[in-house]
C-alpha positions in Angstrom: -24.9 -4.6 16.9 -26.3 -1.5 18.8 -24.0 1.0 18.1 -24.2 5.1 17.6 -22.5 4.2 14.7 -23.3 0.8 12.9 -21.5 -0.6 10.3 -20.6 -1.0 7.2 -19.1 2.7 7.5 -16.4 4.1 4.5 -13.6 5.8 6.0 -12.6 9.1 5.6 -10.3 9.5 2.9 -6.7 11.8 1.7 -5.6 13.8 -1.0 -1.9 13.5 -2.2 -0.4 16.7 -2.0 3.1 17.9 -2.7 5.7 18.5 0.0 4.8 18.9 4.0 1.5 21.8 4.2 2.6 24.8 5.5 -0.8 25.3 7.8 -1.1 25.9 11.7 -4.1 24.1 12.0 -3.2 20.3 11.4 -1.5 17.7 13.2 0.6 14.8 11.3 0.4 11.4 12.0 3.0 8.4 10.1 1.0 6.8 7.3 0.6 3.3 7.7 1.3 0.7 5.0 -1.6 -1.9 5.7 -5.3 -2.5 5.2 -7.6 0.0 6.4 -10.1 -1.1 9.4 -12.8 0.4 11.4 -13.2 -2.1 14.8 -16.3 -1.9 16.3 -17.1 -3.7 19.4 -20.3 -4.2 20.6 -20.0 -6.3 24.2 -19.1 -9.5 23.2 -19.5 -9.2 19.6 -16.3 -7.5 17.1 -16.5 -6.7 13.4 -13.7 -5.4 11.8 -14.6 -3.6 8.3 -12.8 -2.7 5.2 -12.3 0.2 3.2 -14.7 -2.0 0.6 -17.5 -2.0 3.4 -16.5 -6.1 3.5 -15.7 -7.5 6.9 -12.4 -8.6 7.6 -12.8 -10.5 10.8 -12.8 -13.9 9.2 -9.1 -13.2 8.0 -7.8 -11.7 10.9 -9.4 -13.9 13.5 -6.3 -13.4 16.2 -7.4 -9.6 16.6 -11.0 -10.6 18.3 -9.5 -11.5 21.7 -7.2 -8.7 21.9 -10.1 -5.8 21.2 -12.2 -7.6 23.8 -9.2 -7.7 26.3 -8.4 -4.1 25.6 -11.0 -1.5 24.7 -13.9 -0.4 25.7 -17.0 -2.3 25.6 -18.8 -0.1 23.0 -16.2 1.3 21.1 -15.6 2.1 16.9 -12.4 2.9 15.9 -10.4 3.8 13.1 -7.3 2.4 12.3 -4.9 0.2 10.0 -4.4 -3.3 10.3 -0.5 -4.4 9.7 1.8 -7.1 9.9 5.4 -7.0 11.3 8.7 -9.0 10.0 11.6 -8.4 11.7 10.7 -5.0 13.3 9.6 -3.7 9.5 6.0 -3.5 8.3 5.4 -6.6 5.5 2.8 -5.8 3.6 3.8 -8.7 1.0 2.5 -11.1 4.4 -0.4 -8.8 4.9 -1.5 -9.9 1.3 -1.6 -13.0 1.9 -3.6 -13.1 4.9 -6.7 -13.0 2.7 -7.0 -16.5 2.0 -10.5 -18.4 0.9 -9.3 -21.6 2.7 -10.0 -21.4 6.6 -7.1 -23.8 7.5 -4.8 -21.2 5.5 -6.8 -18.3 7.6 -6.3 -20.2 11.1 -2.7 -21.3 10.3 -1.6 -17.4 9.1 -3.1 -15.7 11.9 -0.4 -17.5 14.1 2.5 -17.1 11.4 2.1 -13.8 10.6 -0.4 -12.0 13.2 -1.8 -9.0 12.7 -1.4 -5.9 14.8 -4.2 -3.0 15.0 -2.7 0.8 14.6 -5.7 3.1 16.0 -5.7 6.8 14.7 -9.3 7.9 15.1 -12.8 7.7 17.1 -16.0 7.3 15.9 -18.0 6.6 18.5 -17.9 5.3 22.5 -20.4 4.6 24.8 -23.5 6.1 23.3 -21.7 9.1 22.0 -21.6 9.5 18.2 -18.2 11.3 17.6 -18.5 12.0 14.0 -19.4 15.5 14.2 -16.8 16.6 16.5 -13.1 18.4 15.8 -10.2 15.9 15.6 -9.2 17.5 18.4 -11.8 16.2 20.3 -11.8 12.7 18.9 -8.3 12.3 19.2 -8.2 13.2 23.2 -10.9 11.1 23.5 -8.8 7.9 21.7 -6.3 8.8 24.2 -8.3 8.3 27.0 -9.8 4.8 26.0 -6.8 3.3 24.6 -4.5 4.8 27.8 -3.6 1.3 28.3 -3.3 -1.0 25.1 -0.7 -2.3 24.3 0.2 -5.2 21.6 -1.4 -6.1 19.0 -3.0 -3.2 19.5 -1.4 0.4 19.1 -1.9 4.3 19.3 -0.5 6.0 16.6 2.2 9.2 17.5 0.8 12.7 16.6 2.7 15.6 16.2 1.9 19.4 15.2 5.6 20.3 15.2 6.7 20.5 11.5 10.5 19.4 11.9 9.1 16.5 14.0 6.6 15.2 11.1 9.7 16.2 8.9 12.0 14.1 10.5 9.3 11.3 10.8 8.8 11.8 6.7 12.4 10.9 6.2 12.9 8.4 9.1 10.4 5.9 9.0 10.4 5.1 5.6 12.8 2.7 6.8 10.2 0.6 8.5 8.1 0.5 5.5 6.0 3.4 6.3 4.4 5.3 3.5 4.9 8.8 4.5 2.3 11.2 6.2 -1.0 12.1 7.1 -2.2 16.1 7.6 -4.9 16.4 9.8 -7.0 19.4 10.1 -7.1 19.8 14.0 -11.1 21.2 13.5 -12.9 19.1 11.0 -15.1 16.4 11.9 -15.2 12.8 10.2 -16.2 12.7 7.1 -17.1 9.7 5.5 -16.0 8.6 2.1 -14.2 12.2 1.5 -10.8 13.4 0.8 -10.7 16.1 3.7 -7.3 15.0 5.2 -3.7 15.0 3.5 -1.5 12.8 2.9 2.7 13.4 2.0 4.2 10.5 0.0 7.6 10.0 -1.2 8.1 10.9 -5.3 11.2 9.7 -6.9 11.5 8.8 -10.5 13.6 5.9 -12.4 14.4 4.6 -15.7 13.2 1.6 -16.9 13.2 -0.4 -19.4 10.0 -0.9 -21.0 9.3 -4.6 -22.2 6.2 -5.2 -23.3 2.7 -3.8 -22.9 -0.8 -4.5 -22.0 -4.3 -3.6 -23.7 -6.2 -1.5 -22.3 -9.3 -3.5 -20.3 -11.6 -1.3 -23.7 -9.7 -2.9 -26.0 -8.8 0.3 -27.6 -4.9 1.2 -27.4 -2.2 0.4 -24.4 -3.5 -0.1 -21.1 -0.2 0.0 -19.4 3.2 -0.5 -20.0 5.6 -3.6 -18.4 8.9 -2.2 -16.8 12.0 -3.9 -15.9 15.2 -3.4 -14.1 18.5 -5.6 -14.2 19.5 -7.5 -11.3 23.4 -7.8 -10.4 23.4 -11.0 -12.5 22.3 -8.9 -15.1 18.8 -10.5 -15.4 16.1 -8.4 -16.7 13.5 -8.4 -13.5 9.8 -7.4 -13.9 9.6 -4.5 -11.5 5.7 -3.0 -12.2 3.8 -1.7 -14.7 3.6 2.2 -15.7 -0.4 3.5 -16.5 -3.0 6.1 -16.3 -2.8 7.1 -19.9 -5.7 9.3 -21.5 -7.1 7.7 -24.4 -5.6 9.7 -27.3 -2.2 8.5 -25.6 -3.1 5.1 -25.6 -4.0 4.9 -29.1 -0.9 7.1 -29.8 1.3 4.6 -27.7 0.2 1.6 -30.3 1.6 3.2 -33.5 4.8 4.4 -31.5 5.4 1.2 -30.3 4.5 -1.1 -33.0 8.2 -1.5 -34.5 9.3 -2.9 -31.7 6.9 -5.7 -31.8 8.5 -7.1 -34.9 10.6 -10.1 -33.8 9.9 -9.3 -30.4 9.2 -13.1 -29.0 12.5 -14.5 -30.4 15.3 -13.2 -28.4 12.9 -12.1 -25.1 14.2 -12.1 -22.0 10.6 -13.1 -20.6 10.0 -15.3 -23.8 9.7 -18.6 -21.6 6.9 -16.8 -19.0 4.3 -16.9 -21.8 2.5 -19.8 -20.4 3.3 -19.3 -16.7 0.3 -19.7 -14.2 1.3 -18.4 -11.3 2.8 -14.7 -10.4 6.3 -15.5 -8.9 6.9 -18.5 -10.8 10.5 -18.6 -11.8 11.8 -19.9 -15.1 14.9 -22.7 -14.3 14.4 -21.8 -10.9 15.4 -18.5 -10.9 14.3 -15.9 -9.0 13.1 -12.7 -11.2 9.6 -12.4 -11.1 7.3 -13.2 -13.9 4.7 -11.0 -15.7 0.7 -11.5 -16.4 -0.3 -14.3 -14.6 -3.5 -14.2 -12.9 -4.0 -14.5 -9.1 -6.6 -14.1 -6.4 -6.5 -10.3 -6.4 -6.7 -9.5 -10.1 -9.6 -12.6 -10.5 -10.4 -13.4 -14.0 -8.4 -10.5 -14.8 -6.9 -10.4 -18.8 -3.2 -10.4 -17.9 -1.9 -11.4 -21.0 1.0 -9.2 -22.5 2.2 -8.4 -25.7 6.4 -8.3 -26.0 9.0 -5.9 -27.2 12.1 -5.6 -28.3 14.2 -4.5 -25.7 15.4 -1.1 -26.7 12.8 1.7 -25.1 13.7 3.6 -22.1 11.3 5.5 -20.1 11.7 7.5 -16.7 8.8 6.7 -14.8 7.7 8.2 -11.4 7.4 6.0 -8.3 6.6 6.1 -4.7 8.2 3.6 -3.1 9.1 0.4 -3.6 8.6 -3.7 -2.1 10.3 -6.5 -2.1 12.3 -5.4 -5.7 9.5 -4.1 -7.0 7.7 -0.3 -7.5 4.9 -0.5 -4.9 2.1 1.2 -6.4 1.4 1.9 -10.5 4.2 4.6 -11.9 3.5 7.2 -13.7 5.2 7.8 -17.0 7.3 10.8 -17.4 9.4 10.8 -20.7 11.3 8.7 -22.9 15.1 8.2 -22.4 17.1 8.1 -26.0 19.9 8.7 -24.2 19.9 5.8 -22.0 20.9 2.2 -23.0 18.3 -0.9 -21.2 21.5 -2.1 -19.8 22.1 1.0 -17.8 18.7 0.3 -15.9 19.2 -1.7 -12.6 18.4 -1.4 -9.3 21.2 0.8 -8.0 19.5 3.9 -9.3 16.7 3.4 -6.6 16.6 5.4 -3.6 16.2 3.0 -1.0 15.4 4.4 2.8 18.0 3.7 5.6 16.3 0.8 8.0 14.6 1.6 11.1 12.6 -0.6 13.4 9.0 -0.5 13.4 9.5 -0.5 17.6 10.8 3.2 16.7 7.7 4.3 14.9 5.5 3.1 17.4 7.8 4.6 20.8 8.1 1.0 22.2 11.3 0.4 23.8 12.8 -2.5 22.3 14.1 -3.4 25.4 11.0 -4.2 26.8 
């Protein structure tokens, strides 16, 4: 490629900050739940690259044709890659389209295609854009994708405050992940934390059912949580971490009682041996524990059991598919709480909205 800007290229980056800024010089853009990708089109010849610097184009093969068809001959943009079931983002599908096998590649991209979501410029023509105001960049991403339309999209802007507000709540209901803060001045910076993003909080109690080592060996890694299901199942919902190290050594004495005889009456005591996340014991449907798959690699998954008698509140952003989306963060524990009285009804889930209405596509179209 002969581009102003070649890749591999890191993105620029957010830092999580509480509650909506209060600033006059940003605009807000919906945070998209995907994979991040810079597209870079050179003629004839596309590369789509990952936050990791790795090209994605193998896996999403169905998106070459459409960025030839639709933007500029020498273009690099940056944007998120998604995929859509029924009108709602999926990022469970999105997963899965990275796949070693290229029958599994070729037979995914028509499945569950991707779509492209474009929210900055890089570089067009000959121009190198990366030292120019967002202002600037933005405008000039309206101009040269005027007329996409899907699989490839422009991401909404806004720099009115009740607008990104009601776009905060609202479109949380088509899996979106709250917001972006853009300052309306700064220029791209690669590889730095110079935007913001505003992500939904909430916390939950949990039960906590067994634990993991820490990948040093030395004290509790992280801590497995469940939830009961209306058949009163205990489901693996995630795992809470992040502990400092005089916590995690702290965690193994506190814990240790609860080992004793822990095995024996387990609610997960059957998933010891299980090879494959998902599995179901009987043909159930709760999702097992520490099984390795092609994201975690060789990963040590194993898992040591507990009675089932702890309580923690834990704090979570969202969640997928009956599960917290992202690692929690541990809070407190809960005497006062009983493991039966943690199910799924405590979780705030978001009214549904179609993704057609994050986007401003009418439907009807």
């Amino acid at each position: 490629m002969d581009l102003p800007v070649n890749p591999p290229i890191k993105p620029m980056l957010a830092k999580a900050v509480a509650g909506i800024p209060e600033r006059d010089d940003i605009v807000f853009e919906p945070k998209w739940d995907g994979f991040r990708c810079i597209v870079f089109r050179d003629g004839n010849e596309v590369i789509l690259g990952s936050r990791n610097e790795r090209p994605l184009t193998r896996y999403f093969p169905e998106m070459v044709d459409p960025v030839l068809a639709m933007l500029p001959d020498q273009i690099v943009v940056d944007g998120e890659l998604i995929v859509a079931t029924d009108n709602h983002l999926d990022f469970d599908a999105l997963q899965q389209r990275i796949h070693p096998a290229e029958s599994r590649v070729a037979m995914l991209s028509e499945t569950t295609p991707a779509q492209f979501v474009a929210f900055d410029l890089l570089a067009i023509g000959d121009q190198d854009l990366r030292k120019a105001p967002f202002s600037e960049r933005r405008g000039a991403l309206e101009l040269a994708l005027a007329d996409v339309e899907a699989p490839i999209h422009l991401t909404r802007v806004t720099a009115d405050k009740t607008v990104a507000t009601e776009w905060f709540h609202h479109f949380e209901g088509a899996g979106l992940d709250g917001l972006i803060a853009k300052p309306t001045g700064d220029p791209y910076q690669e590889n730095k934390r110079a935007q913001l993003k505003v992500k939904h909080v909430r916390s939950a109690d949990a039960v906590v059912a067994g634990y993991r080592w820490h990948k040093d060996g030395n004290g509790i890694g992280s801590l497995l949580l469940g939830l009961h299901n209306d058949n009163g199942d205990l489901q693996h919902v995630g795992v809470s971490a992040s502990f400092t190290a005089k916590r995690r050594a702290e965690l193994v004495e506190e814990l240790a009682p609860l080992t004793e005889g822990a095995l024996a009456s387990h609610p997960w005591k059957d998933w010891g041996s299980a090879r494959e996340v998902g599995a179901t014991d009987q043909g159930g449907s709760v999702r097992m524990p520490g099984a390795p798959n092609r994201w975690s690699g060789k990963k040590d998954h194993s898992w040591v059991p507990l009675r089932i008698e702890r309580v923690a509140e834990v704090k979570y952003n969202a969640t997928l598919n009956g599960r917290f989306r992202e690692v929690t963060r541990f809070l407190r524990w809960r005497p006062d709480k009983s493991p039966e009285q943690c199910t799924f009804d405590q979780l705030d889930e978001p009214v549904p909205v179609g993704l057609n209405v994050v986007l401003g596509i009418d439907s009807n179209k």
